[in-house]
C-alpha positions as CSV (number, residue, x, y, z in Angstrom):
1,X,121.8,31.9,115.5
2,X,122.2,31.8,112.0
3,X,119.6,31.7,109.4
4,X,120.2,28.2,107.2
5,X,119.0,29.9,104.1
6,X,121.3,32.2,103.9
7,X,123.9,29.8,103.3
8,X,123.6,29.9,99.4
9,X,126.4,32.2,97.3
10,X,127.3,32.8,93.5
11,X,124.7,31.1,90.5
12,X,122.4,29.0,93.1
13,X,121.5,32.3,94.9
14,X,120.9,34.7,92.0
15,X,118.7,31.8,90.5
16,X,116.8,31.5,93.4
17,X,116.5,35.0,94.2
18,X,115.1,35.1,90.7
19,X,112.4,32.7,91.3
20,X,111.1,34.2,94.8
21,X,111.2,37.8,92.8
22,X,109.0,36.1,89.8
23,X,107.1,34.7,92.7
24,X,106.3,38.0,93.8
25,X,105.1,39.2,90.8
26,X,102.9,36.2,90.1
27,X,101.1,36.6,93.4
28,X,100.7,40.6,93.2
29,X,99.5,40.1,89.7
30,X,96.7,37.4,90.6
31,X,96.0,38.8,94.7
32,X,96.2,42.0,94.0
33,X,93.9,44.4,91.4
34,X,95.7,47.9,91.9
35,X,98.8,45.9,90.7
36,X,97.2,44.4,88.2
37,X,95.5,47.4,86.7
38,X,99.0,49.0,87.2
39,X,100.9,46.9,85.2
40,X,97.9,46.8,82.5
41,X,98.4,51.2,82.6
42,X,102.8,50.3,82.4
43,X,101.9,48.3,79.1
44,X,100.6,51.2,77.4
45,X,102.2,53.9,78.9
46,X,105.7,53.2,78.8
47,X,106.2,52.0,75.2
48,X,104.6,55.7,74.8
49,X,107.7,56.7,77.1
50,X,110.2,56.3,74.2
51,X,107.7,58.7,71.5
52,X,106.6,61.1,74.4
53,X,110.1,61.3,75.6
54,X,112.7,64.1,73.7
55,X,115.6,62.6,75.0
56,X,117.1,59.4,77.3
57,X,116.8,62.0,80.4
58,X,113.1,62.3,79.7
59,X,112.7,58.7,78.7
60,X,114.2,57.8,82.0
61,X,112.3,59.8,84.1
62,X,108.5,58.6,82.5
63,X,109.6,55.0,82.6
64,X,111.1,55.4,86.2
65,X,108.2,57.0,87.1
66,X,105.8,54.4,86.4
67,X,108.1,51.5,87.4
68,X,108.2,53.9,90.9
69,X,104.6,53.5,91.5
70,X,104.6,49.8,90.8
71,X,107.5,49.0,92.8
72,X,106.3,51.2,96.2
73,X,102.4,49.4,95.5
74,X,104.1,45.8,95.8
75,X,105.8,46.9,99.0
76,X,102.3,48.2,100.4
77,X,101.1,44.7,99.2
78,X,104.3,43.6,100.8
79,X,103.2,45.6,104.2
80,X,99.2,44.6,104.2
81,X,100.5,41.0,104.4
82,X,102.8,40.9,107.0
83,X,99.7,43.1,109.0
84,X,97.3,40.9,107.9
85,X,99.6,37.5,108.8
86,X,99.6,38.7,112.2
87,X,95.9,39.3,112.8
88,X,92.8,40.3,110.7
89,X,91.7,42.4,114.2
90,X,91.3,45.9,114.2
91,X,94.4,47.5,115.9
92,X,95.5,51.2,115.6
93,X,99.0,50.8,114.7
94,X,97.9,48.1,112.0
95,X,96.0,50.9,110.0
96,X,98.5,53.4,110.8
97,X,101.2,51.3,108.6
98,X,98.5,50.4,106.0
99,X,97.4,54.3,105.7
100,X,101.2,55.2,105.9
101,X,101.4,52.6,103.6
102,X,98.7,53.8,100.9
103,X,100.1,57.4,101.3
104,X,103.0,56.3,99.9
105,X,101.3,54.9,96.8
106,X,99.6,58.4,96.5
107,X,102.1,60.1,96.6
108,X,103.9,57.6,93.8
109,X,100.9,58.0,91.5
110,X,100.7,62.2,92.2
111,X,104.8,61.7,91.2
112,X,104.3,59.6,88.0
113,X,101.1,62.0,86.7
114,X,103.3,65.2,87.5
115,X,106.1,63.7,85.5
116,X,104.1,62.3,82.4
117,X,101.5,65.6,82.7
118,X,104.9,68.2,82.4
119,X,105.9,66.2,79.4
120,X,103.1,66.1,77.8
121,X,102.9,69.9,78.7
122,X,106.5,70.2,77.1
123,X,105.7,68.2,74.2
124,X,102.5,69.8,72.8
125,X,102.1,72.9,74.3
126,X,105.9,74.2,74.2
């Protein structure tokens, strides 16, 4: 059994690869606030990437850093839809992925402060 969608090659399937990704954005931006108040912090903080940073290593890192956490909180979004698609019930292996889930955005966010915090360190205090 073959899936029919898959079906599509070249321009047609980077388009509309495109459009699902902007898609996915739109929705996480309107359904979801942590994403929202994530991308609000990523407007400010990494323009401030490019004057924090001392060179394109340290530039990388702060901007990866930030797009990290915003990337691994749209796939616990991703996660706490597919739970919640199968049933709103409470079920221990539904809170087990969403915890496993969340962990993984706390550890992203203790990643992307420990990053930003060592070059601030490096910047004004070295």
């Amino acid at each position: 059994m073959s899936n029919p969608y898959k079906g599509r090659t070249g321009l047609d399937r980077i388009r509309r690869a495109l459009g699902y990704s902007m898609s996915g954005l739109q929705a996480a931006y309107k359904g979801e606030d942590a994403f929202r108040q994530e991308c609000w912090l990523a407007l400010v903080l990494m323009p401030s990437a490019f004057w924090l940073g001392r060179s394109w290593v340290e530039v990388a890192l702060l901007l990866g850093s930030v797009l990290l956490v915003m990337i691994v909180e749209l796939l616990n979004s991703g996660i706490e839809a597919a739970i919640d698609r199968v049933s709103f019930e409470l079920h221990d292996l539904s809170k087990r992925a969403k915890d496993l889930a969340s962990a993984a955005v706390l550890l992203s966010l203790v990643l992307c402060g420990g990053i930003w915090a060592a070059a601030l360190w490096s910047r004004f205090a070295g």
